[in-house]
KEVOKOL-442919 format. One line per field, with one value per residue: residue in one letter; residue number from 1; x, y, z of N, C-alpha, C in turn. Coordinates in pm, whole numbers, padded with zeros to 5 digits, m for minus. Each point is the difference from the previous one (the first is absolute). Layout:
<rs>
martor c(a,...)
zaba c(NUM,...)
n_c1 c(X,...)
n_c2 c(Y,...)
n_c3 c(Z,...)
ca_c1 c(X,...)
ca_c2 c(Y,...)
ca_c3 c(Z,...)
c_c1 c(X,...)
c_c2 c(Y,...)
c_c3 c(Z,...)
</rs>
This chain:
<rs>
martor c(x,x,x,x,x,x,x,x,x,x,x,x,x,x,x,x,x,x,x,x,x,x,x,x,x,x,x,x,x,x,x,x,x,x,x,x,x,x,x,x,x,x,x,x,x,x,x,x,x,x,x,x,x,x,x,x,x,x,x,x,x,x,x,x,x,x,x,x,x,x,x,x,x,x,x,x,x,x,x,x,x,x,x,x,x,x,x,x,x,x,x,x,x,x,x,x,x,x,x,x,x,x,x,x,x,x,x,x,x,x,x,x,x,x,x,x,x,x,x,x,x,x,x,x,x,x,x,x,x,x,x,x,x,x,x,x,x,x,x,x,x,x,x,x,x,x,x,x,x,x,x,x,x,x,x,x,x,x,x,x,x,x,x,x,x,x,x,x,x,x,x,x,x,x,x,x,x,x,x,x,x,x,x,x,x,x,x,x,x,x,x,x,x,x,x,x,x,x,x,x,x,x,x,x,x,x,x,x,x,x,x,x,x,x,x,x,x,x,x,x,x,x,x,x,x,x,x,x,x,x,x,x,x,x,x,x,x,x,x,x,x,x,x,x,x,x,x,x,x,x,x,x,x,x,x,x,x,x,x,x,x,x,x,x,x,x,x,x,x,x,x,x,x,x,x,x,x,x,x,x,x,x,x)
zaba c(1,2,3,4,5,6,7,8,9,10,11,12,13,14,15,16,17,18,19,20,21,22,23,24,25,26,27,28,29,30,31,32,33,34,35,36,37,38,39,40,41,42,43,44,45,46,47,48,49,50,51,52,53,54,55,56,57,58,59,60,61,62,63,64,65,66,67,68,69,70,71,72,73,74,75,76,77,78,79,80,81,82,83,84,85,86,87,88,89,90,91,92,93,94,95,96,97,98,99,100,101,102,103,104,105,106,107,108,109,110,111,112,113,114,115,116,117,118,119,120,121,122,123,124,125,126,127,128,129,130,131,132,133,134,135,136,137,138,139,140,141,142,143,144,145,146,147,148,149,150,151,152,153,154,155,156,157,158,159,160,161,162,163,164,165,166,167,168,169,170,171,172,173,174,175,176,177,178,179,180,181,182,183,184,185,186,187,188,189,190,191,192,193,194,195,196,197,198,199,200,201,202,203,204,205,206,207,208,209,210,211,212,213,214,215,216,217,218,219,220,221,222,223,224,225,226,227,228,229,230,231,232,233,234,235,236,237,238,239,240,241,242,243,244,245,246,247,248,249,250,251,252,253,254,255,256,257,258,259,260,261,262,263,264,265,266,267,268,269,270,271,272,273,274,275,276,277,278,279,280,281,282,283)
n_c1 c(m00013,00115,m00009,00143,m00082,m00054,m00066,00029,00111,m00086,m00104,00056,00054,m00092,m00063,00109,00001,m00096,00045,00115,m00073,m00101,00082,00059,m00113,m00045,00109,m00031,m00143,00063,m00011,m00092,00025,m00125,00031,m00010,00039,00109,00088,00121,00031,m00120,00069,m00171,00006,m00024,00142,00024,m00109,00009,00127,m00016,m00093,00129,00101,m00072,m00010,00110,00067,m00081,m00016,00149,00009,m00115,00037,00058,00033,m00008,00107,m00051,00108,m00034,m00044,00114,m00060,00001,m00191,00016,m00010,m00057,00083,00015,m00033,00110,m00053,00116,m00042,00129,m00133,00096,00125,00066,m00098,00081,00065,m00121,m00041,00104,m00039,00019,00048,m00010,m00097,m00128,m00026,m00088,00013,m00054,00024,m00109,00053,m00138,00076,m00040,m00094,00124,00034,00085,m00041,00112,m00092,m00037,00087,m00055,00100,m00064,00070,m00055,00016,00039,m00094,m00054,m00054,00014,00032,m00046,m00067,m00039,00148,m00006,00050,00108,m00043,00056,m00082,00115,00099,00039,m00051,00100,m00006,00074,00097,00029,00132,00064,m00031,00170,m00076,m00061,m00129,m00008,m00098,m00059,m00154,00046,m00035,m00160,m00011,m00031,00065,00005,00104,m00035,m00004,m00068,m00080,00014,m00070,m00052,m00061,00018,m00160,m00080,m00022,00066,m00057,m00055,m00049,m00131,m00130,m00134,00018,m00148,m00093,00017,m00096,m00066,00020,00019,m00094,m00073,00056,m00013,m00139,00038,00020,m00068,m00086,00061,m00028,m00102,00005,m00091,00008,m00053,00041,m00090,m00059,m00011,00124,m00033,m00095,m00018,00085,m00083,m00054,00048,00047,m00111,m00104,00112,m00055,m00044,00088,m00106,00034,m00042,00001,m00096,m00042,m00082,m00155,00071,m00075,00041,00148,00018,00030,00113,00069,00022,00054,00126,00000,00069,m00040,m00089,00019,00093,m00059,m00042,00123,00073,m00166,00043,00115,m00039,m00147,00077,00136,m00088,m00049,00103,00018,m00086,00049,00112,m00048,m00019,00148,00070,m00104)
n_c2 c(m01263,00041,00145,m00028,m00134,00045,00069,00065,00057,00064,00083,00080,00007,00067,00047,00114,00058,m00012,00086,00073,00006,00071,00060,00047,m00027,00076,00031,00005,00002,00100,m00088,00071,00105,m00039,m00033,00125,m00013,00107,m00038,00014,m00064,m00006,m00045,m00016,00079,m00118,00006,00057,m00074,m00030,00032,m00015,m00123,00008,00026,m00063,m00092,m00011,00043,m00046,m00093,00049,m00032,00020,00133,m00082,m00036,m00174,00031,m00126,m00106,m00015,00087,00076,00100,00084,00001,00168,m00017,00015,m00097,00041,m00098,m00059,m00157,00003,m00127,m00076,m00070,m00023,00090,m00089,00019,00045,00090,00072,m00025,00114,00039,00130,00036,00051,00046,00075,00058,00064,00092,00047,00169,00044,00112,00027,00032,m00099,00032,00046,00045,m00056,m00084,m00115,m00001,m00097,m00073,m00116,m00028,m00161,m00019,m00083,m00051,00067,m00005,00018,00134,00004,00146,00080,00117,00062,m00016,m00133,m00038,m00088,m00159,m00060,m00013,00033,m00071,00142,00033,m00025,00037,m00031,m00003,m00133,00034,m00113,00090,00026,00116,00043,m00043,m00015,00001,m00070,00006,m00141,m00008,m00057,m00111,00035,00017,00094,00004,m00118,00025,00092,m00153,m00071,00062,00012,m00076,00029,00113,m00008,m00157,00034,00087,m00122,m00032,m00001,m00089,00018,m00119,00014,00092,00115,00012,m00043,m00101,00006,m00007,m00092,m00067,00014,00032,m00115,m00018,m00070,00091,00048,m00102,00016,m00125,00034,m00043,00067,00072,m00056,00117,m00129,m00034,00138,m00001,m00042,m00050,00055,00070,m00113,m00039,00070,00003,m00066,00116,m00080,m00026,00015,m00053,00014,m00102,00083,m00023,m00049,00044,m00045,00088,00125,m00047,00011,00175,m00062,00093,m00057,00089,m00033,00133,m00022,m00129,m00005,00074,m00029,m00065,00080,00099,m00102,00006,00160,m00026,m00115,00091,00106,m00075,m00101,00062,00035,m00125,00021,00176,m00059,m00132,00097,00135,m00133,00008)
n_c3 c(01217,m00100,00125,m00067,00026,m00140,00000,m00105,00023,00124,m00106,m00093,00131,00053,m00115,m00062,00106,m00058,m00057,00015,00122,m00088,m00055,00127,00026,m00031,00012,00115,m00116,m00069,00049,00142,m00022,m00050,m00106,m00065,m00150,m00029,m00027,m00102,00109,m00018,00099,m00010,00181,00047,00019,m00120,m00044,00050,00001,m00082,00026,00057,m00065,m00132,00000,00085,m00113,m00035,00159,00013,m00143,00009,00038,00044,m00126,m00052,m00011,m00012,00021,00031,00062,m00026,m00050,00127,00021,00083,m00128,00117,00043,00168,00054,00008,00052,00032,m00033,00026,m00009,m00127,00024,m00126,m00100,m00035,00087,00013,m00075,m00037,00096,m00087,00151,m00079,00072,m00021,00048,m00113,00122,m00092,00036,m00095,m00003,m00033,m00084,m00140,m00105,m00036,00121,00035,00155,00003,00069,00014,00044,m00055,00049,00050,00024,00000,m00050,m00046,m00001,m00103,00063,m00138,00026,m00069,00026,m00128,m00038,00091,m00118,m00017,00039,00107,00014,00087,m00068,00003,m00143,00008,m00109,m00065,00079,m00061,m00008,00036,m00112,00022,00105,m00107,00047,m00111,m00015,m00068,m00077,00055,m00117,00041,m00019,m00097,00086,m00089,m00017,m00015,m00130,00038,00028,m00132,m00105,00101,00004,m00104,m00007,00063,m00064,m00110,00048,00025,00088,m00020,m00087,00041,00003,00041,m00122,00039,m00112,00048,m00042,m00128,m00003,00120,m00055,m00071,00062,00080,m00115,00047,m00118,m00116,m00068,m00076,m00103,m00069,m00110,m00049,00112,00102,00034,00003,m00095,m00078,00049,00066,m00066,m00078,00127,00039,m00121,m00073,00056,m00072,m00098,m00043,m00111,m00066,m00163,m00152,m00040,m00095,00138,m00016,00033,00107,00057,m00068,00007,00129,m00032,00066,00021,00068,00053,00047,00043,00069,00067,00015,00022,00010,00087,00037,00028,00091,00052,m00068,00021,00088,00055,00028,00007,00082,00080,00008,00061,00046,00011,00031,00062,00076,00003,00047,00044)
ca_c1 c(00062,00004,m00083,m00024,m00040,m00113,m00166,m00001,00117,m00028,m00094,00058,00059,m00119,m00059,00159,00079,m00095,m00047,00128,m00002,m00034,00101,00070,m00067,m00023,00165,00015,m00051,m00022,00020,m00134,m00043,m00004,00069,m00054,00058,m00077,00138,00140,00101,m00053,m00072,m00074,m00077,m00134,00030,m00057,m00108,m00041,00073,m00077,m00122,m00022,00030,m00139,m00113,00082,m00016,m00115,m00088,00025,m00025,m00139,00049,00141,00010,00138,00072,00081,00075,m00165,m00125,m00024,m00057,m00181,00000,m00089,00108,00060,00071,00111,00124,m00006,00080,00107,00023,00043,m00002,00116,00104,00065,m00092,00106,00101,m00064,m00023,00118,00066,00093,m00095,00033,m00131,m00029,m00151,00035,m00100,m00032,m00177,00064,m00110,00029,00042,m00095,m00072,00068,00138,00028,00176,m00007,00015,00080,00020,00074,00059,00014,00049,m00050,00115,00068,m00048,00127,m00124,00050,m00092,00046,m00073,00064,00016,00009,00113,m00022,00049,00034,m00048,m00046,00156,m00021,00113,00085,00049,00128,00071,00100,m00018,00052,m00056,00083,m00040,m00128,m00002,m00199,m00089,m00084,m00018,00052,m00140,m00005,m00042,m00122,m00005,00067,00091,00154,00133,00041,00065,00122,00109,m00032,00125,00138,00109,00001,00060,00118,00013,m00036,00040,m00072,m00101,m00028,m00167,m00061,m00128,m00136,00023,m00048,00112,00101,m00037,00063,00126,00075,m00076,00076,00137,00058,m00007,00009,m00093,m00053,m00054,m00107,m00127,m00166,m00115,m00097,m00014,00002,00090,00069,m00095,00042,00159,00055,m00032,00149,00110,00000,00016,00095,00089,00061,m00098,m00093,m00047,00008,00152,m00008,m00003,m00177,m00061,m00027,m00134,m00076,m00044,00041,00174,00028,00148,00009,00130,00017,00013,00131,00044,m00129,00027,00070,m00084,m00096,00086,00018,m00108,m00059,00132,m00053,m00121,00060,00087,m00129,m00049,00115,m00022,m00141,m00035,00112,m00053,m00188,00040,00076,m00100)
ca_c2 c(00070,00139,00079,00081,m00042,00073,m00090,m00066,m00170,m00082,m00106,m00097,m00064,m00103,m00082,m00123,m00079,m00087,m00137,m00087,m00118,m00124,m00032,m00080,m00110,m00010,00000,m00120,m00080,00015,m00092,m00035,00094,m00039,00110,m00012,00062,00128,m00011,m00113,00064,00099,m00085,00021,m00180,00031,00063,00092,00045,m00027,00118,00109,00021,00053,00170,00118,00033,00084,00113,m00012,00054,00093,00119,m00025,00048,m00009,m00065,m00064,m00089,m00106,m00066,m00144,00047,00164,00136,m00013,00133,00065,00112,00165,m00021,00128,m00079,m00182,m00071,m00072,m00141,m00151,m00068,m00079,00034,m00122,m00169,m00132,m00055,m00096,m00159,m00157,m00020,00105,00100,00149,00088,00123,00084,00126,00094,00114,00098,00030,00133,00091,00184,00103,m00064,m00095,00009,m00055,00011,m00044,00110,m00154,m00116,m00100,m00135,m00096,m00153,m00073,m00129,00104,00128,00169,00094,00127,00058,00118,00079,00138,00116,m00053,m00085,m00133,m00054,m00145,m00007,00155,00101,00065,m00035,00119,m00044,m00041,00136,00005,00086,m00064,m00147,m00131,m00094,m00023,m00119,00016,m00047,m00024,m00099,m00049,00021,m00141,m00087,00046,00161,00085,00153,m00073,00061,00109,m00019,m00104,00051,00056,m00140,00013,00161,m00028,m00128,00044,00120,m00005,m00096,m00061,00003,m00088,m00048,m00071,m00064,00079,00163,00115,m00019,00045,00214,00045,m00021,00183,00074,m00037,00040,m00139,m00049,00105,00064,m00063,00035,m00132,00050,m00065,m00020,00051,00101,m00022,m00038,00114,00126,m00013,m00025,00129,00088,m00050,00079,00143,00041,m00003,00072,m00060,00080,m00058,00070,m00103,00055,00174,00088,00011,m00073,m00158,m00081,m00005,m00062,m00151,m00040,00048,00031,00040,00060,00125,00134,00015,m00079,m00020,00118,m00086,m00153,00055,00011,m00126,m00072,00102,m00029,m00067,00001,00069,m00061,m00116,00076,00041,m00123,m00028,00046,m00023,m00091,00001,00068,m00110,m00099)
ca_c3 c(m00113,00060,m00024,m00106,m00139,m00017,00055,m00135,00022,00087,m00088,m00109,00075,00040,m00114,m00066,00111,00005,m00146,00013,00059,m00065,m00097,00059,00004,m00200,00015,00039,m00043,m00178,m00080,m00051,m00080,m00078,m00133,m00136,m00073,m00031,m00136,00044,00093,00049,00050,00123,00014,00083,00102,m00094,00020,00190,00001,m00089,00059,00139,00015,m00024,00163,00097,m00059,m00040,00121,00069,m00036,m00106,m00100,m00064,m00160,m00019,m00064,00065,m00064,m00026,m00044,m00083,00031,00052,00078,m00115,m00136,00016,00160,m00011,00084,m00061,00025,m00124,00103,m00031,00095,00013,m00072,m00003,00018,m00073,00122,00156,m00022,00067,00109,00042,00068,m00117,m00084,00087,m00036,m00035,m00019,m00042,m00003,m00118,m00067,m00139,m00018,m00058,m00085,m00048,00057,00156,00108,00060,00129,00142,00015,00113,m00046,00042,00021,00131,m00022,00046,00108,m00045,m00051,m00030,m00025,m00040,m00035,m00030,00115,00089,00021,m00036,00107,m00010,00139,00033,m00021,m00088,m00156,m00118,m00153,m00020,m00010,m00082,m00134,m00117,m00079,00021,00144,00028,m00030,00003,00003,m00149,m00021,m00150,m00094,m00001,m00117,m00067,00017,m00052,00012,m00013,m00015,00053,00123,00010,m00002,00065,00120,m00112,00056,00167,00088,m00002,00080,00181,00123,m00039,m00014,00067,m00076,00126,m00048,00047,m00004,00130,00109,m00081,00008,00113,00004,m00076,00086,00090,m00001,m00047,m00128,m00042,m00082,m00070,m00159,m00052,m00105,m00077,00096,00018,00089,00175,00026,00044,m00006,00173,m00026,m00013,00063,00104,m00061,00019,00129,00083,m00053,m00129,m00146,m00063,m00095,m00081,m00085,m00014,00060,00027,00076,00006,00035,m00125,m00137,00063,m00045,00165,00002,00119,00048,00071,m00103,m00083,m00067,m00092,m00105,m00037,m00063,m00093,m00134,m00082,00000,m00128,m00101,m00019,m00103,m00176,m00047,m00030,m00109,m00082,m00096,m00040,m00157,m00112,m00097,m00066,m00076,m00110,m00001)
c_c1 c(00030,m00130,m00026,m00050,m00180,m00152,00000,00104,00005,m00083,00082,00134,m00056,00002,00114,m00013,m00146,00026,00138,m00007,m00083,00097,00111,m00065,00040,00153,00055,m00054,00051,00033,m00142,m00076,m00075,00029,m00062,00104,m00107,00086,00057,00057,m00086,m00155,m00112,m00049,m00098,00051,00046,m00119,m00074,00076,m00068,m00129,m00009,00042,m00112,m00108,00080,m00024,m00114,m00095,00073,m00019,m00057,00001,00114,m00008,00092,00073,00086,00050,m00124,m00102,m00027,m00028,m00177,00043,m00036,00089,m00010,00057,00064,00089,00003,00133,00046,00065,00038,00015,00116,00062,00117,m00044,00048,00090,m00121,m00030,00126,00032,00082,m00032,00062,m00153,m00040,m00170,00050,m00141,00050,m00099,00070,m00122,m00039,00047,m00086,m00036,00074,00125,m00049,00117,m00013,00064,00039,00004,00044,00007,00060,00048,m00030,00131,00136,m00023,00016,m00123,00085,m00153,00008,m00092,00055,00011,00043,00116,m00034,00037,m00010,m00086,m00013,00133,m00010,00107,00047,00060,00156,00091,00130,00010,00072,m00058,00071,m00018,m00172,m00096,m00195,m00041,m00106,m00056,m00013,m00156,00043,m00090,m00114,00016,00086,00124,00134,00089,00017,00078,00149,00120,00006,00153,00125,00099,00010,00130,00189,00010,m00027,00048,m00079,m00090,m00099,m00224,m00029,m00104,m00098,00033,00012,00109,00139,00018,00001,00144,00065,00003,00112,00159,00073,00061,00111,m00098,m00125,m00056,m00115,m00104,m00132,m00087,m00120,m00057,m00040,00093,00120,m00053,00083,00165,00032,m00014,00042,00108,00036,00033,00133,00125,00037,m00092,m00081,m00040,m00002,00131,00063,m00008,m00126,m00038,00012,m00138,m00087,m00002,00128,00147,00065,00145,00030,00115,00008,00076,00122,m00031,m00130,00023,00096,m00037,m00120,00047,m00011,m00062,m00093,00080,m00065,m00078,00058,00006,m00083,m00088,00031,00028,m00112,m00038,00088,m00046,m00140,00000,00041,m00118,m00111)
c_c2 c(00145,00092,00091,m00043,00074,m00138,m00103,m00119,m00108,m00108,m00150,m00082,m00115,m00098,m00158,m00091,m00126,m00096,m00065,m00092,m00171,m00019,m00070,m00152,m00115,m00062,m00112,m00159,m00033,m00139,m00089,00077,00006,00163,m00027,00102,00123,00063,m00038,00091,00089,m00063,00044,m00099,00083,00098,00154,00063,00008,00128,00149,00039,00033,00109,00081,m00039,00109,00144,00058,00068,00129,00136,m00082,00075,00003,m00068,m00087,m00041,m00110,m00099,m00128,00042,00108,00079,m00036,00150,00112,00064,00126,00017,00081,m00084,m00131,m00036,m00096,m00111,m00081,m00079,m00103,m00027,m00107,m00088,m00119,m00054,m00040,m00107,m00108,00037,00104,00076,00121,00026,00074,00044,00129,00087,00175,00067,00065,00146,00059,00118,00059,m00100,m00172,m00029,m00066,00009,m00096,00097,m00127,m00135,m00077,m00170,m00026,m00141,m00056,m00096,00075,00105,00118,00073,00122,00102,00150,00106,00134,00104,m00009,m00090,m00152,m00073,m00140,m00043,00146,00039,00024,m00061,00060,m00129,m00040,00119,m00040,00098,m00081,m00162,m00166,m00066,m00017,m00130,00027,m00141,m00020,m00110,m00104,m00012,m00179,m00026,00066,00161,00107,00069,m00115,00099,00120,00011,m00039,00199,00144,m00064,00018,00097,m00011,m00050,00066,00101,00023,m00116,m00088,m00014,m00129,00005,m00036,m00021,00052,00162,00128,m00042,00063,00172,00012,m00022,00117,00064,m00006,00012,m00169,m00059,00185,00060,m00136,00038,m00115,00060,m00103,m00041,00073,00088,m00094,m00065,00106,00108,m00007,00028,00160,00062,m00046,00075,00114,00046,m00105,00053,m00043,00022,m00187,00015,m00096,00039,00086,00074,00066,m00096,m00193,m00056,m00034,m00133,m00142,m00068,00050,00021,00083,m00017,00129,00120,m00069,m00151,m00007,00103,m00134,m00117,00035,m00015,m00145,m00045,00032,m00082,m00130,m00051,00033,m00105,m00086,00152,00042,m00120,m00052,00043,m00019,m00111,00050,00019,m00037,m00107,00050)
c_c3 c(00037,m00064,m00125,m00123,00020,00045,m00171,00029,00081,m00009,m00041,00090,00059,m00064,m00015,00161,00032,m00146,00023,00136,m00087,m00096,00056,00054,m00134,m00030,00039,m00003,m00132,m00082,m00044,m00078,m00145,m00092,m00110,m00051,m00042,m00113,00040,00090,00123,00069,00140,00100,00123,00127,m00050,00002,00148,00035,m00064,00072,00135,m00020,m00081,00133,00104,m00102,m00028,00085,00016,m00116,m00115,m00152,m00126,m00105,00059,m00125,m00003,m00097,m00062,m00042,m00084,00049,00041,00081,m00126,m00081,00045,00100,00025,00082,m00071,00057,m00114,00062,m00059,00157,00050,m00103,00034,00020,m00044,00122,00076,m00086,m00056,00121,00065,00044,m00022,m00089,00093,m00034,m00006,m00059,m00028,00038,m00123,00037,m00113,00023,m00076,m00108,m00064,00101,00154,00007,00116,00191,00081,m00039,00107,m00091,00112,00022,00119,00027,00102,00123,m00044,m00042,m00050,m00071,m00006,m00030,m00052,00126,00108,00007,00020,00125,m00047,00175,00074,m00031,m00171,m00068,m00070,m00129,00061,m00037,m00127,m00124,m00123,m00062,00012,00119,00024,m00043,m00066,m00023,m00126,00010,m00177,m00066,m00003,m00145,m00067,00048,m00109,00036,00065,m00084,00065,00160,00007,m00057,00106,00115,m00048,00054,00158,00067,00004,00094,00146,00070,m00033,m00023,00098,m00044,00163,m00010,00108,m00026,00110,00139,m00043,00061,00113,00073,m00052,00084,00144,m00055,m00057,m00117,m00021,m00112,m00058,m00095,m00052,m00076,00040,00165,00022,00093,00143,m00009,00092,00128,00151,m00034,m00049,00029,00130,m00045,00001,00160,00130,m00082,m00165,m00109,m00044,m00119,m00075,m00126,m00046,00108,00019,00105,m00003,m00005,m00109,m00117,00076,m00032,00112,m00014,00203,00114,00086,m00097,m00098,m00132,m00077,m00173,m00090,m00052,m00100,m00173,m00054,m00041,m00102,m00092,m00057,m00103,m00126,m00060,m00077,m00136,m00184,m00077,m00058,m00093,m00096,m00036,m00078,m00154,m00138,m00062,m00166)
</rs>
């Protein structure tokens, strides 16, 4: 790997490049896989959890100190953490178990700033399937293996293409999504679903995608993906224009075009909003 990744990333390289060889194991079996439902659509299996448990053992031995936060297990470690890892042992759990080699591992170091405030300072997201280690530390800039990343240089919405994800069965914010799709879909090249968040963001991150949008996720869905972003030049925010991390609403792009999707994506919520209270109103 290159030299410029810190003694902390190297950790967490380590770590991903061990659990994704059993995941790729895991991949190429998945039809034996036994599964249990965890909601609709939202499915865990043994190669999930086996994943998880190797990266808190790998994380774990190398810095003892560290809080986790992970996709299975929750929050462990001490409430007064000054470092935490932020982990989805496997992101698109839905494509590896039909068969689509489109998911990833995604690790976060998250810092406190202060009583109530953090920051995500590195990431890394992984695809084994792929071969692809993207990874990013404040300050340092973003990569895809050892070639550096820059965001997407388009400035016009009619040639750009993002990225979202669709809200599945039992999940909330169908309408905001659908009228969200309303304002978008007329104005670009196109829209495209692949069903791994963090793959979504590093794609931004590389330039592939122009932008991406998706409500209602979770901080290890994001934590590694936005701080790729950031650091290959591109904005990260939630619809208003506040912190993403905070509350798992993701609007993400390069300068010019994100400012923009954003708009549509505020326009959106309104609109759904704005009706809601007009029936509440009439009621």
């Amino acid at each position: 790997m290159s030299p410029r990744l810190s003694p902390a990333l190297n950790v967490v390289v380590a770590a991903c490049e061990k659990a994704g060889k059993r995941l790729l194991r895991d991949f190429g079996e998945v039809e034996n896989l036994q599964v249990s439902m965890k909601g609709p659509g939202d499915f865990v299996s043994q190669a999930d959890l086996r994943a998880e448990e190797t990266l808190r053992t790998e994380l774990a031995k190398a810095r003892p100190k560290f809080a986790f936060l992970m996709e299975e297990s929750g929050k462990s470690g001490d409430e007064d953490w000054e470092w935490r890892w932020v982990v989805d042992p496997l992101d698109g759990t839905t494509n590896f178990l039909h068969g689509i080699p489109h998911w990833a591992i995604s690790v976060g170091i998250e810092k406190r700033t202060g009583p109530e405030t953090s920051e995500i300072v590195a990431g890394v997201i992984y695809n084994p399937a792929g071969n692809e280690l993207f990874w990013a530390e404040k300050g340092m800039g973003a990569y895809l293996n050892d070639k550096r990343l820059r965001v997407s240089g388009r400035r016009d919405m009619r040639e750009a293409v993002f990225a979202t994800g669709i809200p599945y069965a039992g999940v909330p914010r169908k309408a905001e999504f659908s009228a969200i799709v309303q304002r978008v879909m007329p104005q670009v090249a196109g829209v495209r679903r692949f069903g791994a968040a963090a793959l979504d963001l590093a794609w931004v991150a590389a330039g592939r995608y122009d932008g991406y949008w998706e409500l209602g996720l979770n901080a290890w869905d994001i934590a590694a993906g936005l701080i790729l972003v950031k650091e290959a030049g591109g904005l990260v925010t939630d619809p208003e224009g506040a912190d993403a991390y905070a509350n798992g609403m993701v609007v993400a792009g390069n300068q010019i075009l994100q400012p923009k999707l954003r708009a549509l994506v505020h326009e959106g919520i309104e609109a759904v909003h704005n009706r809601a209270q007009a029936r509440a109103a009439k009621a």
